[in-house]
PAVEXSE-211001 format. One record per residue (C-alpha): x, y, z; residue in one letter. Coordinates in steps of 0.05 Angstrom, whole numbers, plus 5000, padded with zeros to 4 digits. Example, Ala and Ser with C-alpha at 12.3 -4.5 7.8 and 13.67 -1.06 7.14 Angstrom:
2
524649105156a/527349795143s/
//
This chain:
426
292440897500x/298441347513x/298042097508x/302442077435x/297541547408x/291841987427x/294842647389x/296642207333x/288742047326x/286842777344x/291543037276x/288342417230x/281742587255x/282743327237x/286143207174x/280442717154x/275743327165x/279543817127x/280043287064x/271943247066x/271143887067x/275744057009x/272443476968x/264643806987x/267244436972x/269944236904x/263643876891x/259244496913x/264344926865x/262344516806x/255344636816x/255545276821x/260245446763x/255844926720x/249145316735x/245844566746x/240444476785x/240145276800x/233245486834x/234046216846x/237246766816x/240747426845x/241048106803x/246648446818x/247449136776x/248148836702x/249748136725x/246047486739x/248547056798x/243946276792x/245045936857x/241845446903x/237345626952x/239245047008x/245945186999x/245245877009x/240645677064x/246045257106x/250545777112x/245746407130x/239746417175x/237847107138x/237746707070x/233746097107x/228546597127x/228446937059x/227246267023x/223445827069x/221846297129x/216846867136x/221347327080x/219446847031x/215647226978x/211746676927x/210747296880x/218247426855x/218846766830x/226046706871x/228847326833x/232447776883x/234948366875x/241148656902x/243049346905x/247649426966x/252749086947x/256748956882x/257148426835x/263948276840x/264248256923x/257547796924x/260747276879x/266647256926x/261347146980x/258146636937x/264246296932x/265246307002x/258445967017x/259945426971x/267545236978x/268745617054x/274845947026x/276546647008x/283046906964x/285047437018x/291147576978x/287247786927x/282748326959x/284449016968x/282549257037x/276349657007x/274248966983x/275848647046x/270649197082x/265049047037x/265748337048x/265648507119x/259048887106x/255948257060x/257547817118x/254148187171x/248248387130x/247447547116x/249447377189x/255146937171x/258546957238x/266046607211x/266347017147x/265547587202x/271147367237x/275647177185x/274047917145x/275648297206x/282347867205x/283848037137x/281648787147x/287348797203x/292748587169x/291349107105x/291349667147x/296650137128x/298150967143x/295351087067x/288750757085x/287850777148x/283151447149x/278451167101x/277250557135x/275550917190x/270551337153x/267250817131x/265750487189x/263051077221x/258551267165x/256850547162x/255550487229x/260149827224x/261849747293x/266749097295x/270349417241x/269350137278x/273349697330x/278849427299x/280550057252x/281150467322x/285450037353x/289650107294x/289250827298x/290950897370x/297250367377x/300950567307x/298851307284x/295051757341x/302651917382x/307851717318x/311452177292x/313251797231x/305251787218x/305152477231x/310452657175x/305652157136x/299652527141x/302853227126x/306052997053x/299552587044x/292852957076x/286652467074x/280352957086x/274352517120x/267852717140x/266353087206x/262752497241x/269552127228x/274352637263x/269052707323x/269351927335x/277751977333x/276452597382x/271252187425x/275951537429x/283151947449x/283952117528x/288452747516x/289153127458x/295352847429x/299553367384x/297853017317x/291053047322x/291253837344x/294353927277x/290153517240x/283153677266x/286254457252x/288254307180x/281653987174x/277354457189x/281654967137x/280454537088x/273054387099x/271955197111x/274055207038x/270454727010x/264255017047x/267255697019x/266055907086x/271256467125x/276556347179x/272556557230x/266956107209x/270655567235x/266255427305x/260655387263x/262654657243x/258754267290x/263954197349x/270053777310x/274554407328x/272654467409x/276954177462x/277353517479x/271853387534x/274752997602x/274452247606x/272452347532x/271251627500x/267051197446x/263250687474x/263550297415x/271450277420x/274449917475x/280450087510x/286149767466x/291749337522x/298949427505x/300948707471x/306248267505x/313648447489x/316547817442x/323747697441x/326747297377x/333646947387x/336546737321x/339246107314x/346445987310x/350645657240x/356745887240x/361646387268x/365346877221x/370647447224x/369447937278x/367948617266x/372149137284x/370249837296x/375050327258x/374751027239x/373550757164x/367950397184x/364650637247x/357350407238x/354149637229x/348049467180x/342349027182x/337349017143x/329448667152x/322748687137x/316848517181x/309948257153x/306148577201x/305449327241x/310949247299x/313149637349x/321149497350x/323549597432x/329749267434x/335948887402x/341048387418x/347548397407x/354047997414x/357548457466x/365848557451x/370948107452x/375348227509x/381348657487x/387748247479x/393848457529x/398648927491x/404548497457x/409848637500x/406848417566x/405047787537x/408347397586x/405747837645x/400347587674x/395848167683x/388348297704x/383548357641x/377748797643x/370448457657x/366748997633x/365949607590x/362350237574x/358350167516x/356450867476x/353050777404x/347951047362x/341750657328x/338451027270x/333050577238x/333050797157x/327550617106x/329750417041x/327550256969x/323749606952x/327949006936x/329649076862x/329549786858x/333750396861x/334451026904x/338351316961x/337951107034x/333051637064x/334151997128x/333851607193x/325651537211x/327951407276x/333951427330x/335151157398x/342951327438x/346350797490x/350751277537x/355050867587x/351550177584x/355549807633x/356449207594x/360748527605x/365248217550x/363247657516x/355547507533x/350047817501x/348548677499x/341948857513x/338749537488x/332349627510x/328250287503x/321350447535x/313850357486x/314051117490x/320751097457x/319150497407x/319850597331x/313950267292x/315949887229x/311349897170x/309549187136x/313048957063x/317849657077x/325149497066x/329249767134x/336749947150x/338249887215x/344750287224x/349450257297x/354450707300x/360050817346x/364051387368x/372551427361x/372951277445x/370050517406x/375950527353x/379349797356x/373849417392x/372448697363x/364748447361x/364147677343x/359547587283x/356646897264x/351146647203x/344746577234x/337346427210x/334646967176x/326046817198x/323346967259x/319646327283x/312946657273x/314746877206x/313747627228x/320747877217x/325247617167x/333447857176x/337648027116x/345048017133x/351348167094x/356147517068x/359747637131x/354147477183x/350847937238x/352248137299x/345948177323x/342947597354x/335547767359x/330948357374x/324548547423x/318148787390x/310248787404x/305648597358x/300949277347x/295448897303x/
//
C-alpha cells in the first residue's frame, strides 16, 4: 500500500470516529434533555439536574466511586447535593459528559475557571486540558489580576500556572500594562501579591508601584496609618534573592514566527512627499503577541535625472533608510473616535538597505510592543524630508496570516508591507 493510500485510510478512519461520536453524543443529548430513564438526581441551589449514573460514571472515576464504589451511600436514595459549584456551570459540565463538547465562545473567563474547578474536583483529565485552553485565550489586562486571585485562594495550581505565565510574558515589564493598571487599579488579596512577588526574579518597576499603591489602599481599608504599612504581613519587603514559586515554572521565550503575505497583484507605488510623509496599516491579532519585526518592500531605485538619459551612468545599490514606526490603537470596527496616541514606537537610523529586495526591521524582545487580542491597530511609518521623492512598490496581498493569528487590513491601493515577525506570548 503506498504511503498516500495509507493517509487516505488514516483521515476516513478518523473521520468515521468523529461521525460516531457526534451521533452517541446526540443520542446521549436526547436523554438527558428528555429526563428518560434518569436514576439520580443533583440539587444544585434551587435547581434539579436528573441524570444517569453510568453515564456520569464513564466519564469520572470520582462519580464511579460515588455511585458504585466505596462513596456510595444506600441512605440518600441517589440525591446529591451540590454546593460548590453553581447550577448554571454544572449543567455545562453535564453537557460535557454527555455530548464531549463545550460552547467556549460562550463562557466568560470566570465561567471558564469554575469549569476548570468542576473538572478537577470530578477528575475529568480532557475537560482539564481543554478549560485551561480556553482560560488562556480569555486572558486579558482587565482580568488578568482576578484570575490570578483566584487561583491562589483556590489553591488551583494548573490554572496558578498558566495565569502566571500570562502575567510574566505580557504585563510584569510592559509599559502599556502599566498605564493599564494606573487608569484601572484591580485591588487583590495579600496572598495574591506575595505569589506575583515570589514568582518575579528582580523587582521589576511595575510591580514597585503597584505592591506600593496596594498597600495604600489596603492601609485604608484596614483604616490603618501610613506608618502601619510593615505591619501587613511582608507584601511590602524587598524582593528576597533567587525568589521563586515552586508551583510556577520558569516560562521559555516562544519561537519568533515570520508571516510572508502572499502576492495578487502589484499597484501604484508610493511615494514619500512632504504631503504625505507617513504609511498606514492597519490589523488585528486574535491572540496576545509580541510584534518584533516587519517587512517591507525596500525602494525602487531612483530613476537617472532626465537630461542624462542617454549617459550611461552608475546607479546606486543601496541606501540609508531613516523612518519612524508608531503602533496606534484605535476604535472598534463600526465605531467612532479619534486615533489615540502612539502605545508604542521603535526608530530605524541609517539601515543600510539595498534597492529593490525586501527591508527588514527587526527590534530586540526587550524592545517588542505587545498587541492586545480583538483591539483595532494603526501601524503608522513615517519618514523624514532627507526621504522626500522616494518610490516604494505596493502590491494586493492576502490579508490572514496562515494560522489565522493576524489578519491585515490595507487601503484600496495595497501595502507595502510584505509580512511581519511576532511570538506567540500565550
Amino acid at each position: 500500500m503506498s504511503n498516500c493510500s495509507a493517509v487516505q485510510l488514516a483521515v476516513a478512519h478518523q473521520q468515521e470516529q468523529a461521525n460516531v461520536g457526534n451521533l452517541l453524543g446526540r443520542r446521549y443529548a436526547k436523554l438527558l434533555h428528555a429526563e428518560k430513564y434518569t436514576d439520580c438526581v443533583f440539587h444544585v441551589t434551587d435547581e434539579e439536574i436528573k441524570c444517569h449514573k453510568l453515564i456520569l460514571c464513564a466519564a469520572s472515576p470520582v462519580f464511579e466511586a460515588m455511585f458504585y464504589g466505596p462513596l456510595q451511600d444506600h441512605g440518600q436514595d441517589n440525591q446529591i447535593e451540590i454546593d460548590d459549584i453553581s447550577a448554571e456551570i454544572f449543567k455545562v459540565l453535564v453537557e460535557y459528559i454527555y455530548t464531549g463538547s463545550v460552547d467556549w465562545n460562550g463562557l466568560e473567563l470566570l465561567a471558564c475557571i469554575e469549569l476548570y474547578y468542576a473538572a478537577e474536583k470530578y477528575l475529568m483529565d480532557q475537560l482539564i486540558a481543554d478549560s485551561l485552553v480556553a482560560i488562556t485565550r480569555k486572558l486579558r489586562f482587565s482580568n488578568i489580576l482576578p484570575a490570578l486571585e483566584l487561583s491562589v485562594c483556590m489553591g488551583l495550581d494548573g490554572l496558578l500556572e498558566v495565569c502566571m505565565t500570562f502575567f510574566m510574558r505580557c504585563c510584569v515589564n510592559n509599559s502599556q500594562y502599566m498605564s493599564y493598571l494606573k487608569e484601572h487599579y484591580v485591588h487583590v488579596a495579600k496572598e495574591c501579591v506575595k505569589s506575583i512577588i515570589a514568582a518575579c526574579k528582580e523587582p521589576y518597576k511595575l510591580l514597585i508601584w503597584y505592591v506600593y499603591e496596594w498597600t495604600q489602599r489596603e492601609c485604608e481599608q484596614l483604616g490603618l496609618a501610613a506608618a502601619d504599612m510593615d505591619d501587613l504581613g511582608g507584601a511590602t519587603k524587598c524582593w528576597p534573592a533567587n525568589s521563586s514559586n515552586p508551583s510556577v515554572t520558569a516560562a521559555t521565550p516562544s519561537p519568533v514566527v515570520l508571516v510572508e503575505r502572499c502576492y495578487y497583484k502589484a499597484c501604484r507605488p508610493f511615494t514619500v512627499e512632504a504631503e504625505s510623509p507617513v504609511w498606514r496599516l492597519r490589523l488585528k491579532c486574535s491572540r496576545f503577541i509580541s510584534l518584533m519585526g516587519l517587512v517591507l518592500n525596500s525602494r525602487l531605485t531612483p530613476n537617472p535625472p532626465g537630461n542624462l538619459s542617454h549617459v550611461q551612468i552608475q546607479l546606486p545599490l543601496e541606501y540609508r533608510e531613516n523612518l519612524r514606526l508608531d503602533l496606534c490603537e484605535l476604535p472598534a470596527e463600526g465605531e467612532e473616535g479619534p486615533v489615540t496616541r502612539p502605545v508604542w514606537s521603535h526608530t530605524i537610523k541609517n539601515q543600510t538597505t539595498k534597492y529593490n529586495c525586501d527591508l527588514n526591521l527587526n527590534w530586540s524582545r526587550e524592545e517588542a510592543c505587545i498587541l492586545t487580542p480583538d483591539l483595532l491597530y494603526e501601524i503608522q511609518l513615517r519618514w523624514d524630508g532627507a526621504a522626500y521623492g522616494a518610490e516604494y512598490p505596493c502590491s494586493l496581498q492576502s490579508c490572514q496570516s496562515n494560522d489565522q493569528t493576524i489578519r491585515f487590513i490595507d487601503g484600496s491601493d495595497g501595502s507595502l508591507v510584505k509580512g511581519l515577525r511576532y511570538a506567540n506570548l500565550v
